[in-house]
SERO-645678 format. One line per 10 residues: number of its first residue (from 1); their letters; for each residue x, y, z of N, C-alpha, C. Coordinates in nm, 3 decimals, always signed. Example, Ala and Ser with C-alpha at 12.3 -4.5 7.8 and 13.67 -1.06 7.14 Angstrom:
BEGIN
1> as> +1.319 -0.569 +0.780 +1.230 -0.450 +0.780 +1.320 -0.330 +0.780 | +1.285 -0.225 +0.708 +1.367 -0.106 +0.714 +1.290 +0.003 +0.787
This chain:
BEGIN
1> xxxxxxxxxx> -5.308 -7.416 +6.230 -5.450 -7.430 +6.248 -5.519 -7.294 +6.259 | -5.460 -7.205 +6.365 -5.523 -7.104 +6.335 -5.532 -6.991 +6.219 | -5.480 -7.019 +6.127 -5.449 -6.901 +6.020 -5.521 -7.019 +5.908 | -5.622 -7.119 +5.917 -5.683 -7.140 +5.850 -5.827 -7.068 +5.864 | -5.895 -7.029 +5.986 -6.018 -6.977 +5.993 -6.076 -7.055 +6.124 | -6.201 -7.023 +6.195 -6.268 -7.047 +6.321 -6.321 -7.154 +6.218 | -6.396 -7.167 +6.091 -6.482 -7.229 +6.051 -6.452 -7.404 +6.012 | -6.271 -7.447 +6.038 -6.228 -7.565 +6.059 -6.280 -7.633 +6.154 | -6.276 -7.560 +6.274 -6.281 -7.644 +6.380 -6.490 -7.607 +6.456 | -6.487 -7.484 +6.435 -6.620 -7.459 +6.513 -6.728 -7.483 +6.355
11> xxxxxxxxxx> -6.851 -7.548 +6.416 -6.923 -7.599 +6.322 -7.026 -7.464 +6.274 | -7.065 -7.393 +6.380 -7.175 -7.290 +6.343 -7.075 -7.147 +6.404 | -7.127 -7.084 +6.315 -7.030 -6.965 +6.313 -7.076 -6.873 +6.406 | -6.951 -6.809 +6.527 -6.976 -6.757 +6.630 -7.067 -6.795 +6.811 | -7.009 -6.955 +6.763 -7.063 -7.063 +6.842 -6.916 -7.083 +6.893 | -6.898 -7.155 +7.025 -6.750 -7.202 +7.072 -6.824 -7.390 +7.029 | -6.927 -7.415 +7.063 -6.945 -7.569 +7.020 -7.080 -7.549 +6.998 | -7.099 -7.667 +6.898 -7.019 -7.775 +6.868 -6.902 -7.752 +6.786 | -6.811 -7.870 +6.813 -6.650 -7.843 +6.732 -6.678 -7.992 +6.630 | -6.596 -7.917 +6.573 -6.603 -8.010 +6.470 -6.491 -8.171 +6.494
21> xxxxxxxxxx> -6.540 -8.254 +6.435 -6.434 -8.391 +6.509 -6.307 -8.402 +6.456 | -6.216 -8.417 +6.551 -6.062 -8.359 +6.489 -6.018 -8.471 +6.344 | -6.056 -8.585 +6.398 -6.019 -8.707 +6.271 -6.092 -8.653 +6.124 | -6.187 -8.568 +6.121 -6.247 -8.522 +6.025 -6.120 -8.488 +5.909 | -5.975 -8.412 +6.001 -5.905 -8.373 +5.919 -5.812 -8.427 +5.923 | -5.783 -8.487 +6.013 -5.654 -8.569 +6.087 -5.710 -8.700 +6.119 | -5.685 -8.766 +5.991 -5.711 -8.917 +6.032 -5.690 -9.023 +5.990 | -5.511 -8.981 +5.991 -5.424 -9.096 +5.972 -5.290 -9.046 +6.072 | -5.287 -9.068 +6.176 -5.288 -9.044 +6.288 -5.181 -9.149 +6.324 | -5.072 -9.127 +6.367 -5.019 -9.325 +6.398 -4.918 -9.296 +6.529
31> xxxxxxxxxx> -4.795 -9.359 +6.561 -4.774 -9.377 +6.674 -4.826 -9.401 +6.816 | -4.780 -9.327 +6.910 -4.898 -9.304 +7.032 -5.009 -9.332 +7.034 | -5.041 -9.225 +6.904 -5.149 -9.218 +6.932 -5.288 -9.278 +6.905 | -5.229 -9.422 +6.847 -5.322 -9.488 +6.845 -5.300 -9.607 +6.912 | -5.205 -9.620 +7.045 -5.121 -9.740 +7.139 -5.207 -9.650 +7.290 | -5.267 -9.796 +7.329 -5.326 -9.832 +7.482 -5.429 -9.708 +7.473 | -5.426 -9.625 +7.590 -5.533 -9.538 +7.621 -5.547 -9.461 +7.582 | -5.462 -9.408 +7.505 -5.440 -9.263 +7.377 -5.537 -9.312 +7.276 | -5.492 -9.405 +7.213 -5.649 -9.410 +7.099 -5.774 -9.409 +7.142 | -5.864 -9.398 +7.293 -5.942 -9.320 +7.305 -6.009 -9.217 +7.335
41> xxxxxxxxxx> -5.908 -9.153 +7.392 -5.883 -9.011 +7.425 -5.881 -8.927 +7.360 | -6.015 -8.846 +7.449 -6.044 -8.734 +7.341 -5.920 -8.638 +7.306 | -5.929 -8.584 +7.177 -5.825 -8.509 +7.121 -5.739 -8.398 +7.197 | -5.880 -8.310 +7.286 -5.817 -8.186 +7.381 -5.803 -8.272 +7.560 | -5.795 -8.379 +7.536 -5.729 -8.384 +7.695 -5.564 -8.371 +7.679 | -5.502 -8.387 +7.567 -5.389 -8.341 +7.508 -5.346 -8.209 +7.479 | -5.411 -8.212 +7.398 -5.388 -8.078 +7.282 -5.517 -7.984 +7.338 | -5.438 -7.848 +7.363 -5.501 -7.748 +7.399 -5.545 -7.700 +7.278 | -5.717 -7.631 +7.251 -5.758 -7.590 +7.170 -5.697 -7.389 +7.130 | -5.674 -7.418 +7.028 -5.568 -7.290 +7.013 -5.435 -7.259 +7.013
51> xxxxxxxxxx> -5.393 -7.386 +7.084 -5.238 -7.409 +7.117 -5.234 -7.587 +7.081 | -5.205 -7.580 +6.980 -5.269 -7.782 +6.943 -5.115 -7.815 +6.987 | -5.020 -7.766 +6.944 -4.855 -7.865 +6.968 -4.873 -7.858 +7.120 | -4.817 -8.008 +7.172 -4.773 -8.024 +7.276 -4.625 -8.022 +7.288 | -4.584 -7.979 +7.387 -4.456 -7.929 +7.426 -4.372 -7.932 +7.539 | -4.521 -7.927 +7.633 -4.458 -7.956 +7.781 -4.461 -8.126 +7.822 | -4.376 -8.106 +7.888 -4.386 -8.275 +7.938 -4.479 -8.254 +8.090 | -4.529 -8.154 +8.145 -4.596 -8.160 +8.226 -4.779 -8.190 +8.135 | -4.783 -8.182 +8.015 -4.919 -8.194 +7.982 -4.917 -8.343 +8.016 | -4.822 -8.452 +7.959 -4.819 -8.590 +7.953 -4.827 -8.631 +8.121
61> xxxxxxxxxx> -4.724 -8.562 +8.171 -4.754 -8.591 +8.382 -4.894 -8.582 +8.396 | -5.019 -8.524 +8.350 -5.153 -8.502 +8.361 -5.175 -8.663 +8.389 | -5.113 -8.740 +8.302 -5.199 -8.876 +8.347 -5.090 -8.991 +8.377 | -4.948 -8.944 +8.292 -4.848 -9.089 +8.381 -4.782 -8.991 +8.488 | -4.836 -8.932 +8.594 -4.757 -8.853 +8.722 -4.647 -8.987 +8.719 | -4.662 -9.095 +8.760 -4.598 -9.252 +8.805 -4.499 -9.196 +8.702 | -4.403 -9.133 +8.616 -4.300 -9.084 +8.521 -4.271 -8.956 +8.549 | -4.277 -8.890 +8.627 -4.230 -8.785 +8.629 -4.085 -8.791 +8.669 | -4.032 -8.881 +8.705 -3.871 -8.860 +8.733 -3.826 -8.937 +8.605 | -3.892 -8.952 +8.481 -3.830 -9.061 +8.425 -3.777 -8.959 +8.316
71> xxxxxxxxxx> -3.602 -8.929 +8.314 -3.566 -8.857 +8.247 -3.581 -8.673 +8.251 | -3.600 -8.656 +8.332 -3.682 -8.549 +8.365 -3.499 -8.440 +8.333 | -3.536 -8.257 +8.277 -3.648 -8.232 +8.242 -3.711 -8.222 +8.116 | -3.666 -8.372 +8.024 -3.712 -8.359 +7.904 -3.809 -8.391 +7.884 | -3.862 -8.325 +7.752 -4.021 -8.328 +7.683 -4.059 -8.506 +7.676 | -4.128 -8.526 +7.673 -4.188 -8.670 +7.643 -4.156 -8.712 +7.499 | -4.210 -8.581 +7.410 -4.217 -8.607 +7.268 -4.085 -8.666 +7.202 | -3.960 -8.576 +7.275 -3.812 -8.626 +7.213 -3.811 -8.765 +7.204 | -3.835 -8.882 +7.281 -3.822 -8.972 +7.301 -3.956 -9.094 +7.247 | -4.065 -9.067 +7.250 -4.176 -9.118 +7.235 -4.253 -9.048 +7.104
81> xxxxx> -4.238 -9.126 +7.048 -4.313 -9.061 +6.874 -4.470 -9.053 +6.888 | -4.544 -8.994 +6.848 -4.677 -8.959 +6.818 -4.697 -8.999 +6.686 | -4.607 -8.893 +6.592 -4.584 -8.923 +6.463 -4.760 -8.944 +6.358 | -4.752 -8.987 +6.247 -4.829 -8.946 +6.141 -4.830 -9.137 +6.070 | -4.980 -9.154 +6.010 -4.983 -9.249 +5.917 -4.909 -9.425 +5.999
């Protein structure tokens, strides 16, 4: 993402917002992330802007804390697909 340009994501140049809407480019989207409360959740309560891969399993503890011993200390992702289409 970033070695495409600021002008993907930020709409007016040398503005931090408005951002542009992530489905604009990404929007066929499947697993997760379109199951229970993830399909309405905005894009960056996940994915850090600048750092889009998630990686830590502490980003996912942000909202199921109630899992934090579940398997612990692996990533969420190994196990639970996000995945594409």
């Amino acid at each position: 993402m970033m070695s495409s340009g600021c002008d993907i994501c930020h709409v007016k140049e040398g503005e931090v917002k408005p951002v542009a809407r992530c489905t604009s480019c990404h929007g066929s989207l499947g697993g997760l992330h379109k199951s229970g409360a993830h399909a309405g959740t905005d894009c960056t309560a996940c994915h850090s802007p600048h750092a889009w891969k998630v990686t830590a399993r502490e980003t996912c503890l942000t909202c199921h804390n109630d899992r934090k011993n579940h398997y612990p200390p692996a990533f969420c992702g190994e196990c639970h697909k996000f995945g594409k289409g």
